[in-house]
mmJSON file of the N, C-alpha and C atoms, coordinates in Angstrom:
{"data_MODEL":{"atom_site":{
"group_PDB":["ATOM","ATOM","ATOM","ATOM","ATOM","ATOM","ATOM","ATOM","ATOM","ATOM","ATOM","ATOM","ATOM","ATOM","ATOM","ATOM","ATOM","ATOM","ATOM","ATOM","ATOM","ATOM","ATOM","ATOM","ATOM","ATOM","ATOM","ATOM","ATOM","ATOM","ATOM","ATOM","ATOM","ATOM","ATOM","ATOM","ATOM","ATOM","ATOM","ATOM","ATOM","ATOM","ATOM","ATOM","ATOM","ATOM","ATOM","ATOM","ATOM","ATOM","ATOM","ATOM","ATOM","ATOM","ATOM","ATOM","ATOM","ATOM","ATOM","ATOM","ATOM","ATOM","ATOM","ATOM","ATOM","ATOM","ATOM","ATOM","ATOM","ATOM","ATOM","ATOM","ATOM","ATOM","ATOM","ATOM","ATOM","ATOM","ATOM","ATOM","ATOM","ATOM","ATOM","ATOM","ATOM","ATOM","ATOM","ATOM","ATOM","ATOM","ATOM","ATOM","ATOM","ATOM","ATOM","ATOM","ATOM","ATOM","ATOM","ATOM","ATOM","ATOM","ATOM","ATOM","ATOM","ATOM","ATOM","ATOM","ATOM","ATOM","ATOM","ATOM","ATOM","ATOM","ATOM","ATOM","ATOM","ATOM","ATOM","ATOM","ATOM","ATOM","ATOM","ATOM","ATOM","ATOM","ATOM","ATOM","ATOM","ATOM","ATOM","ATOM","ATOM","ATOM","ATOM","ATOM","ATOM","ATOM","ATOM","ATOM","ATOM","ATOM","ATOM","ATOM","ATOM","ATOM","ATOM","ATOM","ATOM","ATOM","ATOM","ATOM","ATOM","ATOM","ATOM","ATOM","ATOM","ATOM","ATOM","ATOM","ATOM","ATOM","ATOM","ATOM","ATOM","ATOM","ATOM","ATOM","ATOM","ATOM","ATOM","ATOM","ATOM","ATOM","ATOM","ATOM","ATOM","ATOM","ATOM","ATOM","ATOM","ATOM","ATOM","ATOM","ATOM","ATOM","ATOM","ATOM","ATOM","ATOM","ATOM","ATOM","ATOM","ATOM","ATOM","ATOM","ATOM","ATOM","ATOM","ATOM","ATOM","ATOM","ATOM","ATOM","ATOM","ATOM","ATOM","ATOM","ATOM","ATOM"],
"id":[1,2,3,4,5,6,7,8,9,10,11,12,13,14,15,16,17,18,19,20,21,22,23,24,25,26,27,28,29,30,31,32,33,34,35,36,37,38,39,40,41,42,43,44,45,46,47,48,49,50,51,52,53,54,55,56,57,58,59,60,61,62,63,64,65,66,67,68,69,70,71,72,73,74,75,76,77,78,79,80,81,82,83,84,85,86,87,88,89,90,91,92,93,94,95,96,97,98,99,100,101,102,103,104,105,106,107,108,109,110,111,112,113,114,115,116,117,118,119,120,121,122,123,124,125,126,127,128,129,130,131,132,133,134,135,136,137,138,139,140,141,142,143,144,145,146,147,148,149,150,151,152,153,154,155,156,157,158,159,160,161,162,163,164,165,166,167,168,169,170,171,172,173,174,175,176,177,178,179,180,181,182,183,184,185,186,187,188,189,190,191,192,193,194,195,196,197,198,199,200,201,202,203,204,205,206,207,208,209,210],
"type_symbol":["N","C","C","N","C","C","N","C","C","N","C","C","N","C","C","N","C","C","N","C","C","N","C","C","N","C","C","N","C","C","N","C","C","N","C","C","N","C","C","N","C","C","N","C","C","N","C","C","N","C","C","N","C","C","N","C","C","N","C","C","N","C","C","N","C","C","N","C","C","N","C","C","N","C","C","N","C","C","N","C","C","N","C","C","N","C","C","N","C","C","N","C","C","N","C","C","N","C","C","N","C","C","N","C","C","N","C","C","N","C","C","N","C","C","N","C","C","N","C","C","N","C","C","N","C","C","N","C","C","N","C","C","N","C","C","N","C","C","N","C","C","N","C","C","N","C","C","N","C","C","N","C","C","N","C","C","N","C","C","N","C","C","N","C","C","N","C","C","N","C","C","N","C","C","N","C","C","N","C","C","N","C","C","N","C","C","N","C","C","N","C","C","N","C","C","N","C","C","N","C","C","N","C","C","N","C","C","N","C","C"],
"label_atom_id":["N","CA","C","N","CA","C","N","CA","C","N","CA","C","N","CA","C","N","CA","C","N","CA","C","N","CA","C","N","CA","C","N","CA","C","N","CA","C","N","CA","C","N","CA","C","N","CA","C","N","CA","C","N","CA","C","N","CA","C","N","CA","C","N","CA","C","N","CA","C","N","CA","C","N","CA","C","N","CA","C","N","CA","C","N","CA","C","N","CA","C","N","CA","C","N","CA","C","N","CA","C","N","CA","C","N","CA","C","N","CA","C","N","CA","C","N","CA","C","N","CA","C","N","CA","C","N","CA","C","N","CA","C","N","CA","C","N","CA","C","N","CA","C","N","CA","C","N","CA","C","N","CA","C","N","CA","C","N","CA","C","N","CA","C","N","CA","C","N","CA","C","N","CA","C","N","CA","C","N","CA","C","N","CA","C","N","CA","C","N","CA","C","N","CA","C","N","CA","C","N","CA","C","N","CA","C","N","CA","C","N","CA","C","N","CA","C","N","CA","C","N","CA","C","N","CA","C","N","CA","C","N","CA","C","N","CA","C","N","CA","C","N","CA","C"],
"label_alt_id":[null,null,null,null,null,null,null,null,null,null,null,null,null,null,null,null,null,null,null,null,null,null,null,null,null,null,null,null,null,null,null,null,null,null,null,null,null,null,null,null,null,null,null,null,null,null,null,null,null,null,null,null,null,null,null,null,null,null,null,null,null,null,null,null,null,null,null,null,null,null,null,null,null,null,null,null,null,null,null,null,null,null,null,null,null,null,null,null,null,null,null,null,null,null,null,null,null,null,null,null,null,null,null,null,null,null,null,null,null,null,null,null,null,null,null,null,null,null,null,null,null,null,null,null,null,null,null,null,null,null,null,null,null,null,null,null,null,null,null,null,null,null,null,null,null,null,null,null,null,null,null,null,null,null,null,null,null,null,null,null,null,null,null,null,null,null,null,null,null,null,null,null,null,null,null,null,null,null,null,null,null,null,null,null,null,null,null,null,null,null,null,null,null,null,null,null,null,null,null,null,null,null,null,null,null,null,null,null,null,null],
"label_comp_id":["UNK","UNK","UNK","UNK","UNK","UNK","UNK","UNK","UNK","UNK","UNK","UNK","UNK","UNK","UNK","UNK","UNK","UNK","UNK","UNK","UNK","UNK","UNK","UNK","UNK","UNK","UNK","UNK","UNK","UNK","UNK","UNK","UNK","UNK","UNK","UNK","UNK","UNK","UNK","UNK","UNK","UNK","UNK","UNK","UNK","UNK","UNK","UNK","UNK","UNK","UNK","UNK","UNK","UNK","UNK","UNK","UNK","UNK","UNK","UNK","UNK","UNK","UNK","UNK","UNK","UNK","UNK","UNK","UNK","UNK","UNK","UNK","UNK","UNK","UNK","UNK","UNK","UNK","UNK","UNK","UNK","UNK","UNK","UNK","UNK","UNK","UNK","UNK","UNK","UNK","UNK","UNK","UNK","UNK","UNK","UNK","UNK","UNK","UNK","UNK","UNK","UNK","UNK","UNK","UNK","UNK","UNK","UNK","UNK","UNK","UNK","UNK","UNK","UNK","UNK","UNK","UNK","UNK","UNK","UNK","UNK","UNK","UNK","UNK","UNK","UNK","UNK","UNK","UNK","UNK","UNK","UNK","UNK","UNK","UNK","UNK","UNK","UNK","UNK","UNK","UNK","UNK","UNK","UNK","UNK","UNK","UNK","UNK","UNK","UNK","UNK","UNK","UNK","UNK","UNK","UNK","UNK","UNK","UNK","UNK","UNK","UNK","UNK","UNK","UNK","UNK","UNK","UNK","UNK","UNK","UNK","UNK","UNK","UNK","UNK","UNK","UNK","UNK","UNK","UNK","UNK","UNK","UNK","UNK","UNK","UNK","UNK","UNK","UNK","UNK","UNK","UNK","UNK","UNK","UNK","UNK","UNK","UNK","UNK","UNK","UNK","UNK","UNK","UNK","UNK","UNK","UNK","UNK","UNK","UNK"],
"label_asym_id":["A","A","A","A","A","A","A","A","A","A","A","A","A","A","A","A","A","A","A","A","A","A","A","A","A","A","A","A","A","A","A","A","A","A","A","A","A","A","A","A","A","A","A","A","A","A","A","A","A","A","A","A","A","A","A","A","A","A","A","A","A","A","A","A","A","A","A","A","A","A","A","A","A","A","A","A","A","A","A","A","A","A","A","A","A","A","A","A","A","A","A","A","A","A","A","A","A","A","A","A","A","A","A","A","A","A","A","A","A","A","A","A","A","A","A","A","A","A","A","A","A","A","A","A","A","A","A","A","A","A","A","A","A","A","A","A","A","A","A","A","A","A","A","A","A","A","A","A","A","A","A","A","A","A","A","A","A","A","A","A","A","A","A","A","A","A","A","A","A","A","A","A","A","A","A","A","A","A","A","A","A","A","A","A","A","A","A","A","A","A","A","A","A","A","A","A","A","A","A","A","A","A","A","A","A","A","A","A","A","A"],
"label_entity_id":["1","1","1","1","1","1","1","1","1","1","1","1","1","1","1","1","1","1","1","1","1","1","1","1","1","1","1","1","1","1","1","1","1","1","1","1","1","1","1","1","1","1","1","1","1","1","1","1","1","1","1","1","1","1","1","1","1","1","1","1","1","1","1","1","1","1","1","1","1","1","1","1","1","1","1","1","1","1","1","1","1","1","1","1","1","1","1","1","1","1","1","1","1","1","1","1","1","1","1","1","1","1","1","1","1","1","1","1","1","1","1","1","1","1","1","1","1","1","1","1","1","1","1","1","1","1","1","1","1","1","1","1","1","1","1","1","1","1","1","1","1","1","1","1","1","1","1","1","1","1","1","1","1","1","1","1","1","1","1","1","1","1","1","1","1","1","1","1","1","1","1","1","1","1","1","1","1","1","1","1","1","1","1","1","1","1","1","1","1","1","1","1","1","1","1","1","1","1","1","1","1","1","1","1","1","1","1","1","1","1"],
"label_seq_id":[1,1,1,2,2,2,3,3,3,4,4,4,5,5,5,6,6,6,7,7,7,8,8,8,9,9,9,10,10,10,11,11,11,12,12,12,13,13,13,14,14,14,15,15,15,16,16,16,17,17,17,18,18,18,19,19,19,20,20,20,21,21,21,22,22,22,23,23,23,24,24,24,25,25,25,26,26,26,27,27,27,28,28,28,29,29,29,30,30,30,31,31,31,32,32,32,33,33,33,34,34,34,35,35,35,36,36,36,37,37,37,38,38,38,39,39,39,40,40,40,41,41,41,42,42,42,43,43,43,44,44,44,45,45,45,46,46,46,47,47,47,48,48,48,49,49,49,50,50,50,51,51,51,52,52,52,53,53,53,54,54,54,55,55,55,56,56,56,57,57,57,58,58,58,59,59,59,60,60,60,61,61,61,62,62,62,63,63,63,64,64,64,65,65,65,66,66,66,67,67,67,68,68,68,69,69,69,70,70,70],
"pdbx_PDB_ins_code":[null,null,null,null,null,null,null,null,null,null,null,null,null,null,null,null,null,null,null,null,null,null,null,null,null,null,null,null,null,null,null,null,null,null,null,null,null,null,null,null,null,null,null,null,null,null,null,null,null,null,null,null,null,null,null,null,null,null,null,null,null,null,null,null,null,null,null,null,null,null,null,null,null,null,null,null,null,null,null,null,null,null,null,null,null,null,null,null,null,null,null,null,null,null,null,null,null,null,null,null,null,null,null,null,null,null,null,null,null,null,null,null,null,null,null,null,null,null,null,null,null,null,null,null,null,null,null,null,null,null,null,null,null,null,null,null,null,null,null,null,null,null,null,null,null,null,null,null,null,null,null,null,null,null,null,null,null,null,null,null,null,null,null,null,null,null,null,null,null,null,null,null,null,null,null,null,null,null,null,null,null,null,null,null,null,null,null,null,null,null,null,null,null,null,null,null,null,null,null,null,null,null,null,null,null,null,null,null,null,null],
"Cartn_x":[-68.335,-67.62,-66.154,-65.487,-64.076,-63.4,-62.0,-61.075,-59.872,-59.277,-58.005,-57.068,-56.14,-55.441,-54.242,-53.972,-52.797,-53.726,-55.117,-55.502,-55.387,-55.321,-54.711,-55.569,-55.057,-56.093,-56.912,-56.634,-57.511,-58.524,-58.416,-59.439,-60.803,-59.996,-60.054,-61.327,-60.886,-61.622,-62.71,-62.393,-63.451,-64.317,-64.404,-65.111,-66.223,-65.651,-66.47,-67.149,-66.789,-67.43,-68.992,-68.479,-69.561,-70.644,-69.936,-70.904,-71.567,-71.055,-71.947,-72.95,-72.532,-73.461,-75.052,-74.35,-75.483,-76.483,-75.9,-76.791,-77.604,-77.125,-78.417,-79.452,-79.779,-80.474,-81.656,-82.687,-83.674,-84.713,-84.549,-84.828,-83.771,-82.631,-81.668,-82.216,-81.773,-82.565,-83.914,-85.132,-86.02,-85.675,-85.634,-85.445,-84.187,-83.522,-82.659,-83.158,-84.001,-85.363,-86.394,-86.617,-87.604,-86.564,-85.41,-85.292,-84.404,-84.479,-84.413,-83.313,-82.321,-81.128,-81.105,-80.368,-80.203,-79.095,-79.303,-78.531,-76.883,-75.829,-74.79,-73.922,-73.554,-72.026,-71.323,-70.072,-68.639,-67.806,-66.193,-65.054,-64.611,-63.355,-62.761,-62.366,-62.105,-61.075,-62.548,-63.681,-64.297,-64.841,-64.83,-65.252,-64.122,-62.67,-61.63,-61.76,-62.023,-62.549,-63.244,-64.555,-66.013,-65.263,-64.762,-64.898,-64.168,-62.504,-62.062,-62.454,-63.596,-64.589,-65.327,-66.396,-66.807,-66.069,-65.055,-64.408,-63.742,-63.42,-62.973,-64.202,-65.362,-66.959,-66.839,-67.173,-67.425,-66.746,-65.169,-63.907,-64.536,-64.867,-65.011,-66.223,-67.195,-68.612,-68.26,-67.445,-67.369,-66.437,-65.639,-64.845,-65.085,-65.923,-67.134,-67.689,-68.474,-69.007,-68.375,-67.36,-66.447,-66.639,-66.824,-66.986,-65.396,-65.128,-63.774,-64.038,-63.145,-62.95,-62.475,-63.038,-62.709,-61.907],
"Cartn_y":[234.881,235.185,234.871,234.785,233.881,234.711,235.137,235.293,234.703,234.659,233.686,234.57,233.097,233.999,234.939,235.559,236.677,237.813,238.037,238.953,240.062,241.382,242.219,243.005,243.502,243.746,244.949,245.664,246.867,245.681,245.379,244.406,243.828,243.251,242.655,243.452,244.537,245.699,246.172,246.736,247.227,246.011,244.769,244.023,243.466,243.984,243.327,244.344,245.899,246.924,246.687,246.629,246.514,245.48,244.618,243.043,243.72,244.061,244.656,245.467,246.622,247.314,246.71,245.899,245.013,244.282,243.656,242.91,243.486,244.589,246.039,246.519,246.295,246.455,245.77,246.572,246.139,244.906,245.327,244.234,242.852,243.321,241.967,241.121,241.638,241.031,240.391,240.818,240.039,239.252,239.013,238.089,236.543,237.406,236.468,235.777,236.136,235.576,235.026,235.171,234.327,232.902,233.013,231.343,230.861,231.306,230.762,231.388,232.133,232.673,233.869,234.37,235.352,236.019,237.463,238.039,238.635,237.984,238.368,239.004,240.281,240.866,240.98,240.843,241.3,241.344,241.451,241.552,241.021,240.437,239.581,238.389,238.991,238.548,237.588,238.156,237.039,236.55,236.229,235.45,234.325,234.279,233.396,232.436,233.48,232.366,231.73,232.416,231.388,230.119,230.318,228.999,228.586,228.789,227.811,226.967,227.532,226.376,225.656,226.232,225.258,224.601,224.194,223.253,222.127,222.621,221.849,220.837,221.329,221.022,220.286,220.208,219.506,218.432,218.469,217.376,216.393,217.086,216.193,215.145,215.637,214.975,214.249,214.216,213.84,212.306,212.622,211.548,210.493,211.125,210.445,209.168,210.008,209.144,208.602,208.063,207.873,208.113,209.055,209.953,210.061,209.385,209.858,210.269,211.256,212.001,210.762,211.215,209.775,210.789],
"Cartn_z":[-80.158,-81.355,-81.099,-82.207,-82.12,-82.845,-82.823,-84.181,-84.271,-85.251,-85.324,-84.302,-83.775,-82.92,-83.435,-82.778,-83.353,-83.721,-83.983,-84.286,-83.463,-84.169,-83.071,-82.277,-80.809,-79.924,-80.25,-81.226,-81.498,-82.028,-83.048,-83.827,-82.875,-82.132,-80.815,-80.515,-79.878,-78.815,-79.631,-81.028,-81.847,-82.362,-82.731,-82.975,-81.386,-79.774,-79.035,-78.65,-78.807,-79.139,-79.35,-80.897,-81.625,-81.707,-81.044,-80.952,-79.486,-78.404,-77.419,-78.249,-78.445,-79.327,-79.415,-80.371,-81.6,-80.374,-79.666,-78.395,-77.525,-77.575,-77.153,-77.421,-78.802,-79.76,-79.563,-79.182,-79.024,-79.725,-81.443,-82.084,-82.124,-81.904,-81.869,-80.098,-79.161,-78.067,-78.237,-79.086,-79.068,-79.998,-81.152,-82.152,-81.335,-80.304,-80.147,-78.978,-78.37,-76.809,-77.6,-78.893,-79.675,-79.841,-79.666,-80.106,-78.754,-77.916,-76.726,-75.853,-76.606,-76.405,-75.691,-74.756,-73.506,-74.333,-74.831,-74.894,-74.147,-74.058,-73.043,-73.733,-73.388,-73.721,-72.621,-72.768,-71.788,-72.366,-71.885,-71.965,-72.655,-73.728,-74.737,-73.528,-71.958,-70.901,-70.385,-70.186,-69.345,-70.29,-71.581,-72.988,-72.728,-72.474,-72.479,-71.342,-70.13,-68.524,-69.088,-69.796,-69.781,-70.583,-71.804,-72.501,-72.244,-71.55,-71.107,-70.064,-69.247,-68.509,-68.729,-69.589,-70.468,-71.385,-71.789,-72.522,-71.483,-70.505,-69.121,-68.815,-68.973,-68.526,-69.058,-70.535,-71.293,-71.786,-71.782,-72.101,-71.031,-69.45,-68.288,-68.98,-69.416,-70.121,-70.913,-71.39,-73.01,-72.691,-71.238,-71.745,-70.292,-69.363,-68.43,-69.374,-70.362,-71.348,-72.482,-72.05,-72.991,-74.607,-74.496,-76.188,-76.373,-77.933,-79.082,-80.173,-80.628,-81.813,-82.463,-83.783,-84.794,-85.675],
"occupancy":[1.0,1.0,1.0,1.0,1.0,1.0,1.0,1.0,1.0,1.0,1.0,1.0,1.0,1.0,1.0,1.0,1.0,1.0,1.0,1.0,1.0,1.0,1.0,1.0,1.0,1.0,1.0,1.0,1.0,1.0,1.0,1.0,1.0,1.0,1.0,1.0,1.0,1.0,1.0,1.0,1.0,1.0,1.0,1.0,1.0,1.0,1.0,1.0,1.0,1.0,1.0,1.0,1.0,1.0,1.0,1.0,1.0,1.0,1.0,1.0,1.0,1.0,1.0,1.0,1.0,1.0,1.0,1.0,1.0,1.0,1.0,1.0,1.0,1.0,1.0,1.0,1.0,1.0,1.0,1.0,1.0,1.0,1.0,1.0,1.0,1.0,1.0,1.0,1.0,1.0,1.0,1.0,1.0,1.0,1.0,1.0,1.0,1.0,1.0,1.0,1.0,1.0,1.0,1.0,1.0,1.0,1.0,1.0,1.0,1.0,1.0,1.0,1.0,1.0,1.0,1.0,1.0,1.0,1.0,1.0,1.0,1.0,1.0,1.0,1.0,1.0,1.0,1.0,1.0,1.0,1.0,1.0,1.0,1.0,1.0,1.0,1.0,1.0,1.0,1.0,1.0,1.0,1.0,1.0,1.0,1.0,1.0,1.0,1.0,1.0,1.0,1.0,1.0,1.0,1.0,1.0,1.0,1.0,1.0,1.0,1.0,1.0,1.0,1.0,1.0,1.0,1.0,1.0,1.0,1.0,1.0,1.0,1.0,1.0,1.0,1.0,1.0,1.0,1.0,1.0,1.0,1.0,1.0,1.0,1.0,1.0,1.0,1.0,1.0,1.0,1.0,1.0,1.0,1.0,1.0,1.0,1.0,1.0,1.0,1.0,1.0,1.0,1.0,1.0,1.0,1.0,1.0,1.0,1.0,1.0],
"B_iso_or_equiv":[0.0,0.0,0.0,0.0,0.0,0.0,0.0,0.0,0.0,0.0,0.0,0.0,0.0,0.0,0.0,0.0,0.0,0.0,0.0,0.0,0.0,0.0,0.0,0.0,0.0,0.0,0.0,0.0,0.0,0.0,0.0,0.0,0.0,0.0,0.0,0.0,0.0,0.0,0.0,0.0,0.0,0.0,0.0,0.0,0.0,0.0,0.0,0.0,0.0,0.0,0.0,0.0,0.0,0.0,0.0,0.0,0.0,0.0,0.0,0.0,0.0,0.0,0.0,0.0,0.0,0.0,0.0,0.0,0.0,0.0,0.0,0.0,0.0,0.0,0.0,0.0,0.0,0.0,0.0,0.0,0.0,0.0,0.0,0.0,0.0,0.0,0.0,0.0,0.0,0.0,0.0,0.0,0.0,0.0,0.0,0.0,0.0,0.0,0.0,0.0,0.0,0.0,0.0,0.0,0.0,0.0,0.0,0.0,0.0,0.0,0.0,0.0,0.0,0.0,0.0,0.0,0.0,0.0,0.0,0.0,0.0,0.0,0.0,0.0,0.0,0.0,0.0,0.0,0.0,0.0,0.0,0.0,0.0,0.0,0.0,0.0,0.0,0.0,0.0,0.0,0.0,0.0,0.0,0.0,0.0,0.0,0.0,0.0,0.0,0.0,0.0,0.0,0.0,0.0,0.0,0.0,0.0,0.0,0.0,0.0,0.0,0.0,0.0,0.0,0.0,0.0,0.0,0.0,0.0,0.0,0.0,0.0,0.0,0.0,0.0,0.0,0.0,0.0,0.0,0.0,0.0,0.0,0.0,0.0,0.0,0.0,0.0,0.0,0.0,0.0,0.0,0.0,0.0,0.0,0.0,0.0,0.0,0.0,0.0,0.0,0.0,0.0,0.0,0.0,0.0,0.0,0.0,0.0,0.0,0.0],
"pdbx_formal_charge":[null,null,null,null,null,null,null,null,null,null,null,null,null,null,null,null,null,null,null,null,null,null,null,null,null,null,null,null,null,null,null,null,null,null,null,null,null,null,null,null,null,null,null,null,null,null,null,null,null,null,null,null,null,null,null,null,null,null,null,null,null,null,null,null,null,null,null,null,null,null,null,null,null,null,null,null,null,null,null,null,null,null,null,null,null,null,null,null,null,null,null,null,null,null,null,null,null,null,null,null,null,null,null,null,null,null,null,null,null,null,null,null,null,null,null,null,null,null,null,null,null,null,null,null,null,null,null,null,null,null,null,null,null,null,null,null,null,null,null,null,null,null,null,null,null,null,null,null,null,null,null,null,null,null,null,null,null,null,null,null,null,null,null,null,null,null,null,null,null,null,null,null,null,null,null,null,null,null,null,null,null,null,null,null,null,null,null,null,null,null,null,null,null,null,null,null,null,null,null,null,null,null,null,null,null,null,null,null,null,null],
"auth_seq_id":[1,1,1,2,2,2,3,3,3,4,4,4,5,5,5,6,6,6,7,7,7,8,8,8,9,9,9,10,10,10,11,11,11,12,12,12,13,13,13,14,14,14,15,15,15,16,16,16,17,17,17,18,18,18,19,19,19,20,20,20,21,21,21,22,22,22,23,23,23,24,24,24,25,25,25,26,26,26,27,27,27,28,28,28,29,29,29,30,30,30,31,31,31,32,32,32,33,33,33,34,34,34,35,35,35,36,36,36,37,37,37,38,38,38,39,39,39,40,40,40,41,41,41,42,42,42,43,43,43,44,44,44,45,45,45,46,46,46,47,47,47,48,48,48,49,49,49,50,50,50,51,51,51,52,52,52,53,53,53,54,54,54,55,55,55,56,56,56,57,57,57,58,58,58,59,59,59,60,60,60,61,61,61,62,62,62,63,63,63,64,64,64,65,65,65,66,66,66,67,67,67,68,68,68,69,69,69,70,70,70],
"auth_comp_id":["UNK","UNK","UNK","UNK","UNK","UNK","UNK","UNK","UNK","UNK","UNK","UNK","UNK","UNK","UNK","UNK","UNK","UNK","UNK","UNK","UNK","UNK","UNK","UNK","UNK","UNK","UNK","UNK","UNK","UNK","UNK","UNK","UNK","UNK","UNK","UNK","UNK","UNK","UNK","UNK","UNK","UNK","UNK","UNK","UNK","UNK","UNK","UNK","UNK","UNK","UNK","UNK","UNK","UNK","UNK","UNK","UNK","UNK","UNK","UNK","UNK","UNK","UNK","UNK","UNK","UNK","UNK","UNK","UNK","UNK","UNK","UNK","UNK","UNK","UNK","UNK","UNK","UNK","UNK","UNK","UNK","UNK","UNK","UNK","UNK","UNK","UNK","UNK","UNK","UNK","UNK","UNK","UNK","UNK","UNK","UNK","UNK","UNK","UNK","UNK","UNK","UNK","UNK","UNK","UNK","UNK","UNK","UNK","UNK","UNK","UNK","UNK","UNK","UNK","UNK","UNK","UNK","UNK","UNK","UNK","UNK","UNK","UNK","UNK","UNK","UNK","UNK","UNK","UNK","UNK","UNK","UNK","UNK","UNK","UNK","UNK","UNK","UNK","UNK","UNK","UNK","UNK","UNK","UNK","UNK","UNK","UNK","UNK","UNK","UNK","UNK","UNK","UNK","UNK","UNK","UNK","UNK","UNK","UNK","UNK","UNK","UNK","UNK","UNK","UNK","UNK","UNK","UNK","UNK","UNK","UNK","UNK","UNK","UNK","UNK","UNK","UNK","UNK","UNK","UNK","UNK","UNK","UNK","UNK","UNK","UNK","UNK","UNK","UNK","UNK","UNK","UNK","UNK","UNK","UNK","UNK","UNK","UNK","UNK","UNK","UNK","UNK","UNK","UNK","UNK","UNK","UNK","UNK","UNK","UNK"],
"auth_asym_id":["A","A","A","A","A","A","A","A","A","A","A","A","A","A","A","A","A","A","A","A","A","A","A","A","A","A","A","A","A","A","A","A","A","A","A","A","A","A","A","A","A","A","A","A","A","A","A","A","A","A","A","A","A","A","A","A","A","A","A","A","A","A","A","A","A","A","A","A","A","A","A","A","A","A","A","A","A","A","A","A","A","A","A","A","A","A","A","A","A","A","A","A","A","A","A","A","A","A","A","A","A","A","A","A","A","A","A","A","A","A","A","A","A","A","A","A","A","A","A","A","A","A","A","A","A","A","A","A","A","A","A","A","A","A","A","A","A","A","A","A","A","A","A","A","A","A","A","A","A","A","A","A","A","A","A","A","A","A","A","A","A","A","A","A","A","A","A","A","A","A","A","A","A","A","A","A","A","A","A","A","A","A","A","A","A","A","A","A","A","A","A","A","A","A","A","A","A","A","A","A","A","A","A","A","A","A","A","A","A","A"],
"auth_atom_id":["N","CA","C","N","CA","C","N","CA","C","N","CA","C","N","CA","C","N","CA","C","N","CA","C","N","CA","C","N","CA","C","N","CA","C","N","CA","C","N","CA","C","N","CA","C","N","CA","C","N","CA","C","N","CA","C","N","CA","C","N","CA","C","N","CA","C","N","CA","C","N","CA","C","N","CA","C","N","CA","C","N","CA","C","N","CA","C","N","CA","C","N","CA","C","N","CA","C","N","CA","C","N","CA","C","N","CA","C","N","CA","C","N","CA","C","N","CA","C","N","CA","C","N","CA","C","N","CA","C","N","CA","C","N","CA","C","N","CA","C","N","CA","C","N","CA","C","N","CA","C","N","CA","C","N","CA","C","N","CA","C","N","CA","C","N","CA","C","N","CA","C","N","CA","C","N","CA","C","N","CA","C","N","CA","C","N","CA","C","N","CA","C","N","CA","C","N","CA","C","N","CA","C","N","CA","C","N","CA","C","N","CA","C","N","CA","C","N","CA","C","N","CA","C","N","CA","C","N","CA","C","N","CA","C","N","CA","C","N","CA","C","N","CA","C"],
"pdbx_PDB_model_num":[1,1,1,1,1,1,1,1,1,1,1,1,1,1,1,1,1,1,1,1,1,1,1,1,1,1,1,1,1,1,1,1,1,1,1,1,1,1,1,1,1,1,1,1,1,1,1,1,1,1,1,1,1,1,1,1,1,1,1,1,1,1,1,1,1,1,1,1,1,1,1,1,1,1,1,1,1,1,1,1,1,1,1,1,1,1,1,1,1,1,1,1,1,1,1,1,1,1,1,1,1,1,1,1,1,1,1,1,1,1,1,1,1,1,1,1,1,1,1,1,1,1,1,1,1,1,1,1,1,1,1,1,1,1,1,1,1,1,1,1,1,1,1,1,1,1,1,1,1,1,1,1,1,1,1,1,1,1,1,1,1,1,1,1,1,1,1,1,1,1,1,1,1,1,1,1,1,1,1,1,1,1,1,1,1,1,1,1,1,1,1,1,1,1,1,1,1,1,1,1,1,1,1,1,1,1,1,1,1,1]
}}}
């Protein structure tokens, strides 16, 4: 999950709250292992590591294979 930036860190905290929450949820975990997907919650902080690695990952892929934005 994403929000525009500047949003403020209560927002922040109570929206990853609740998205943990929700990922707990027994029926949300299966419905979400029915389509192939591993339920993960953490931190807003290791949400920012992850994708700024994977975007590192992937720029590396993208331009390996010389893939351009048109």
């Amino acid at each position: 999950m994403l929000a525009p930036a500047k949003t403020p860190a209560a927002v922040i905290k109570r929206l990853n709250q609740e998205t943990v929450k929700a990922l707990h949820l027994p029926d949300v975990r299966e419905k979400l292992s029915g389509l192939g997907l591993e339920a993960v919650g953490g931190t807003p902080q290791q949400y920012a590591v992850h994708l700024k690695e994977e975007l590192a990952k992937y720029g590396r892929v993208a331009k390996a294979a010389g893939i351009k934005l048109d």
